[in-house]
C-alpha positions as CSV (number, residue, x, y, z in Angstrom):
1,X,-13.4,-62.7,46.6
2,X,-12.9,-66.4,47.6
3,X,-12.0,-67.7,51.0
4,X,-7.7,-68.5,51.5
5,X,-6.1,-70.7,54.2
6,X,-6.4,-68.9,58.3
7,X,-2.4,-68.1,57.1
8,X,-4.3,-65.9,54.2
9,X,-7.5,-64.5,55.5
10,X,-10.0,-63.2,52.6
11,X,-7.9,-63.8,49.7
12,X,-8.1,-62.2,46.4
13,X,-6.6,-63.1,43.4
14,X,-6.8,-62.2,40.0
15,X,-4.5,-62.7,36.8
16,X,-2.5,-59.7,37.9
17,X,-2.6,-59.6,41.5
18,X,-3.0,-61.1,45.4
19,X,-4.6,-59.6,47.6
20,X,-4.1,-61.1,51.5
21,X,-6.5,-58.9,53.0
22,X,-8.3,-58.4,56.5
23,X,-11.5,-57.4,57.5
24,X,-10.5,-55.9,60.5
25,X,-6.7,-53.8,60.1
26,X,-5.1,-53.4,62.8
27,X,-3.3,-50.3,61.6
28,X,-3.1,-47.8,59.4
29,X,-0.7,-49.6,57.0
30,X,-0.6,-51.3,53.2
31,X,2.2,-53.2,52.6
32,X,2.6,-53.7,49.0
33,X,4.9,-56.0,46.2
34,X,4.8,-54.4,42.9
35,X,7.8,-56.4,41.6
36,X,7.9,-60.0,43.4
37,X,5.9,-61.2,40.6
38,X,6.8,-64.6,38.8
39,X,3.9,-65.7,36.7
40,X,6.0,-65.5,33.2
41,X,3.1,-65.7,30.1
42,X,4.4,-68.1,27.5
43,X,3.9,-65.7,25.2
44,X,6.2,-63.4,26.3
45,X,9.1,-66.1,27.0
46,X,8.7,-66.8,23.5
47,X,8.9,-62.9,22.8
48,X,12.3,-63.1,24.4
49,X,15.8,-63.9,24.0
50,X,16.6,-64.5,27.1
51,X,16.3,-67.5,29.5
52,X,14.1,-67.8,32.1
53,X,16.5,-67.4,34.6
54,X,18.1,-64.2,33.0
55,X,14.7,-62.6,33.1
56,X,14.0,-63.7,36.7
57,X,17.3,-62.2,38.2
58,X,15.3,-58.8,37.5
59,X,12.5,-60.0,40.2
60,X,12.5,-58.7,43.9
61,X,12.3,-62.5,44.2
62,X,10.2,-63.4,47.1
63,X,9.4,-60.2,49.0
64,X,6.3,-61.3,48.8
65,X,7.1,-64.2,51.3
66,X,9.8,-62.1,53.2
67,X,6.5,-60.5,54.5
68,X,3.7,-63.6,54.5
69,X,2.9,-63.0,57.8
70,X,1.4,-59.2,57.3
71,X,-2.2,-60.7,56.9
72,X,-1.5,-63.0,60.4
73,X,-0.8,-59.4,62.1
74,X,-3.8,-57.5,60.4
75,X,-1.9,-56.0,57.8
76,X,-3.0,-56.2,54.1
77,X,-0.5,-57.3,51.7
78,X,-0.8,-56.7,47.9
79,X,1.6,-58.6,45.5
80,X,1.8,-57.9,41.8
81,X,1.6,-61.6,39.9
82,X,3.2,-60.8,36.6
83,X,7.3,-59.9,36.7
84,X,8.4,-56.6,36.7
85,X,10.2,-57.3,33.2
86,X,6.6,-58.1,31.8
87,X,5.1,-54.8,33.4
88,X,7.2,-52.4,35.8
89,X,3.7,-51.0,38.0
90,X,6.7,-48.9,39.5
91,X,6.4,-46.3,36.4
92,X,4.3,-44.1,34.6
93,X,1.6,-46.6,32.3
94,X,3.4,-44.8,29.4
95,X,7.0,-44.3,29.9
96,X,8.2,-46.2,27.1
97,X,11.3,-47.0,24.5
98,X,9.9,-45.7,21.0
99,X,12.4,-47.8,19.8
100,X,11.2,-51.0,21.1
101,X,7.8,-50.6,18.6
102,X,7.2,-50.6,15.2
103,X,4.5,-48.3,15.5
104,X,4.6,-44.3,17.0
105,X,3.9,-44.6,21.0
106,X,0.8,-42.4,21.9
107,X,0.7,-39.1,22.4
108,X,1.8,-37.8,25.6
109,X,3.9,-41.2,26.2
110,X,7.5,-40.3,28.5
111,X,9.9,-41.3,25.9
112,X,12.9,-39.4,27.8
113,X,12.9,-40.2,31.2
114,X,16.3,-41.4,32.8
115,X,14.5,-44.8,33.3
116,X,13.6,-45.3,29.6
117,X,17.3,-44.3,28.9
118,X,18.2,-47.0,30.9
119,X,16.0,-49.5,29.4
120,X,13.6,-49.6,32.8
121,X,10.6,-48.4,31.4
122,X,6.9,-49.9,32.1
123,X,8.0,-52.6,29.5
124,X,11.4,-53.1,30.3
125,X,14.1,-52.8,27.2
126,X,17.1,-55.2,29.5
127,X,16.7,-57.8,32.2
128,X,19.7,-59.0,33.9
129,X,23.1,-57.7,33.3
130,X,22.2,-55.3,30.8
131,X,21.0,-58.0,27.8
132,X,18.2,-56.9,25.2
133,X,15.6,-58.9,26.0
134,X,13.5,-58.8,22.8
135,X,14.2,-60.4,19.7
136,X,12.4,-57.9,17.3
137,X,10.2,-54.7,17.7
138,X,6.4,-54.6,19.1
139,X,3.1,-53.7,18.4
140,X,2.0,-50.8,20.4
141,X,-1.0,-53.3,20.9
142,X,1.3,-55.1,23.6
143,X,1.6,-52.0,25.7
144,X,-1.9,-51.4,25.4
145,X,-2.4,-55.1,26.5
146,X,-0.3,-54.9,29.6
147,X,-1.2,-51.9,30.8
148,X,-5.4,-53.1,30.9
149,X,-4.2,-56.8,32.1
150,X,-1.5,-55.6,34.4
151,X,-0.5,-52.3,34.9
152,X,-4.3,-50.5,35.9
153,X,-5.6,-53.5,38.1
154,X,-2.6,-53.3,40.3
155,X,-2.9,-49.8,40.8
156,X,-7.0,-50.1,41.0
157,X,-6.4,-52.5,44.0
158,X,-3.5,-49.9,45.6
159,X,-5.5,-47.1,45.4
160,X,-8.8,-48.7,46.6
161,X,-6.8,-50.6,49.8
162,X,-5.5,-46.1,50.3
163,X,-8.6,-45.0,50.4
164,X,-10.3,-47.7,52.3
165,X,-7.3,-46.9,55.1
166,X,-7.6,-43.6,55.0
167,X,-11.4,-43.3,55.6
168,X,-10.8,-45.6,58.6
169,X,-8.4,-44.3,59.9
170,X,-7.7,-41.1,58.2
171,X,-4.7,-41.5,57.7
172,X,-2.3,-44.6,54.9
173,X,1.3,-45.2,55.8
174,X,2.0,-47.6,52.7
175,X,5.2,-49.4,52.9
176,X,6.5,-50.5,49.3
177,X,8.4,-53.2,48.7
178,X,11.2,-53.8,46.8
179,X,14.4,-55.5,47.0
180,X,18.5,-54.3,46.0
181,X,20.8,-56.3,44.2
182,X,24.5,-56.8,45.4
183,X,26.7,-54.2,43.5
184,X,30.3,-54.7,43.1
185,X,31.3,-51.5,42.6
186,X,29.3,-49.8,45.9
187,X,28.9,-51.5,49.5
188,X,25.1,-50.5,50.5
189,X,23.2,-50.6,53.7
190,X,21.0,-53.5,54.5
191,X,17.8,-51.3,54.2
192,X,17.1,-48.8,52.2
193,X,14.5,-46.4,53.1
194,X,13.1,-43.9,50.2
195,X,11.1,-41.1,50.9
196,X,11.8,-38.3,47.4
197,X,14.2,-36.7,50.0
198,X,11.2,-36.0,52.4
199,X,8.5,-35.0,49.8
200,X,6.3,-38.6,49.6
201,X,6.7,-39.0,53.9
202,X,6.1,-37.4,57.5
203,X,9.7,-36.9,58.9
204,X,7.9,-38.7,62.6
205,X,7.2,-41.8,60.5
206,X,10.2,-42.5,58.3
207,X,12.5,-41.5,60.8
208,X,10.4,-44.0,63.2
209,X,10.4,-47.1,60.9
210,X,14.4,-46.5,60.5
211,X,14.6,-46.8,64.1
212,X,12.6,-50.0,64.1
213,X,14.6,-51.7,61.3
214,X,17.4,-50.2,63.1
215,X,16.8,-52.0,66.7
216,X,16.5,-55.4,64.5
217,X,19.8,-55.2,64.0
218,X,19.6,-53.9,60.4
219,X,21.8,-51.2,58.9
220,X,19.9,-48.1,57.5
221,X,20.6,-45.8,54.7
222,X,18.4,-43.0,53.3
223,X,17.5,-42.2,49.6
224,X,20.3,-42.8,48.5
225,X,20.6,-44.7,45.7
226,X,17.5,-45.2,46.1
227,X,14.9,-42.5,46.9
228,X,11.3,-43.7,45.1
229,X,9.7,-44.5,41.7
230,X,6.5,-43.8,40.3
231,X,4.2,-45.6,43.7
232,X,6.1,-43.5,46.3
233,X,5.7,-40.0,43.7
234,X,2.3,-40.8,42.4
235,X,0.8,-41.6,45.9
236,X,2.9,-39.9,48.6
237,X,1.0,-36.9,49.9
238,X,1.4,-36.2,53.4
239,X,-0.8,-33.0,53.1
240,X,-3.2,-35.3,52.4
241,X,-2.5,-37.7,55.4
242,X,-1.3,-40.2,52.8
243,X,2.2,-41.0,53.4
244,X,4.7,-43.9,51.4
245,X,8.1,-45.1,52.3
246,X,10.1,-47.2,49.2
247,X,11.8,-49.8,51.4
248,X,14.7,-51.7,49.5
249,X,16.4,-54.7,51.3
250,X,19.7,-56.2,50.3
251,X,19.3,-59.5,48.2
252,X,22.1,-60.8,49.9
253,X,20.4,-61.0,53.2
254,X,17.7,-63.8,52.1
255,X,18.6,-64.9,48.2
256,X,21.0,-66.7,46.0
257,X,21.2,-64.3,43.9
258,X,22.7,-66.5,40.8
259,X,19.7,-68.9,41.3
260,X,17.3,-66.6,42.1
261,X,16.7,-68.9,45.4
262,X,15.8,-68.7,48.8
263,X,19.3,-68.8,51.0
264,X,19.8,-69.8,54.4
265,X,19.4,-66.3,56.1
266,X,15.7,-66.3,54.2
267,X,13.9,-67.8,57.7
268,X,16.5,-65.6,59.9
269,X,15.2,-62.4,58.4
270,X,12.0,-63.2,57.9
271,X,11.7,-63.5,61.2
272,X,12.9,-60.0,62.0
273,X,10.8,-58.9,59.9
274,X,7.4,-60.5,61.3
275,X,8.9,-58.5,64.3
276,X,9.3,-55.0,62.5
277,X,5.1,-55.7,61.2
278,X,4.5,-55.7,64.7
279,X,6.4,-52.5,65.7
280,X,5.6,-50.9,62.6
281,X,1.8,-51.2,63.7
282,X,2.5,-49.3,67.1
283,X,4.7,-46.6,65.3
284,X,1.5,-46.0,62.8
285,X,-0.7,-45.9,65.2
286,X,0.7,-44.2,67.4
287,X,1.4,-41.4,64.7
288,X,-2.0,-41.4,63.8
289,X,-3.5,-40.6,67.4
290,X,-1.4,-37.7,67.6
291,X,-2.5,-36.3,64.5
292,X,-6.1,-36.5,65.8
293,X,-5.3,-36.6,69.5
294,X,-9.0,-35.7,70.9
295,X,-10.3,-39.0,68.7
296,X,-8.1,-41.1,70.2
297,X,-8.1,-40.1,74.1
């Protein structure tokens, strides 16, 4: 742990991750970035046939500084490093192409899931538009390499910044971050909020956080295409007093999307969104003292 700038109190980084922390939270929040990520290894550019710009235009391209200032309002903020077409933290450490390896995957390894069909597994099969982006098959020693370098560190770091919330507060709402290309073919909301259709959330919080986003100005929409990956099934347990919304904001809002570049309405939303930390904060606290009402009178 080495000291960051006042805008980045007690910063951690590793080769996989940054951690913004805070000694003191203000609330019972983690805000997290599994796929803003845009450390490329040269050896896996070389692995590719694909430009670096093809590959990037997979990235939730700077969520990570969409919400900068969650450290300056006591939040911690966790960003993955590495792209999400290097290592996808959003799926099972296992949930694999066969047919991107020479060798047989492990035993136990989800070869048939509806993302490996689609070429989104932990190592993704397409970036882009659809385009391969390997030139030949791998060693299963490159999933095994990811998934110690990568893939287990950033989920070590999550699940140590849940439990650390929960014991001091008793309670984690993590919010995870992700952002949703344009589509041509279907006009979504600005934000969309995933919660496995009410299975990884309290009903009082999502519904609470939609009204937030909603009094910014932003347009809502629930689940829908959108509902949660691996973060929001592995770690969402309200029983447990462990809650996670997927949160998914439009590209268009903040990027150039061809460029993979900041846009003019980058500083605009940001903005809002500084605002929504701070509401965000009330709405979790808030929940949390009326879930333990005689600690908090």
């Amino acid at each position: 742990m080495t000291s960051g700038d006042p805008v980045e109190p007690k910063l951690c980084l590793s080769k996989s991750f940054l951690l913004r922390d805070v000694s003191e939270p203000v609330a019972p929040i983690v805000l997290a970035s599994p796929h803003s990520g845009r450390d490329y290894p040269e050896a896996f550019l070389r692995l590719s046939r694909l430009d670096l710009l093809s590959l990037r235009r997979s990235e939730d391209a700077y969520v990570d500084q969409l919400f900068e200032a969650a450290p300056d309002s006591g939040l911690p903020l966790l960003s993955a490093q590495f792209p999400r077409s290097y290592c996808d933290v959003n799926r099972y450490a296992w949930e694999l192409d066969p047919g991107m390896f020479r060798e047989s995957l492990p035993q136990g390894s989800l070869i048939k899931t509806e993302k490996v069909r689609n070429g989104l597994g932990m190592m993704a099969r397409i970036a882009g538009a659809g385009k391969g982006i390997y030139r030949h098959q791998l060693p299963v020693s490159e999933a095994y390499e990811r998934i110690e370098t990568c893939w287990l560190p950033y989920h070590e770091a999550l699940e140590a910044l849940i439990s650390r919330c929960v014991a001091r507060f008793g309670m984690c709402l993590l919010i995870d971050l992700h952002s949703m290309p344009s589509l041509s073919h279907l006009r979504l909301p600005q934000i969309v909020l995933g919660d496995l259709h009410g299975k990884s959330c309290a009903p009082e919080l999502i519904e609470g956080v939609a009204a937030s986003l909603a009094s910014l100005g932003f347009s809502i929409g629930r689940n829908r295409p959108y509902a949660g990956g691996y973060i929001t099934a592995h770690h969402g347990a309200p029983a447990q007093n462990v809650h996670v919304i997927q949160m998914e904001i439009a590209r268009g809002l903040y990027l150039d999307e061809l460029a993979v570049e900041p846009s003019t309405g980058f500083a605009e939303l940001k903005a809002k969104l500084d605002a929504f930390l701070l509401q965000v904060s009330a709405l979790a606290n808030a929940f949390s003292c009326a879930d333990k009402a005689s600690a908090c009178a």
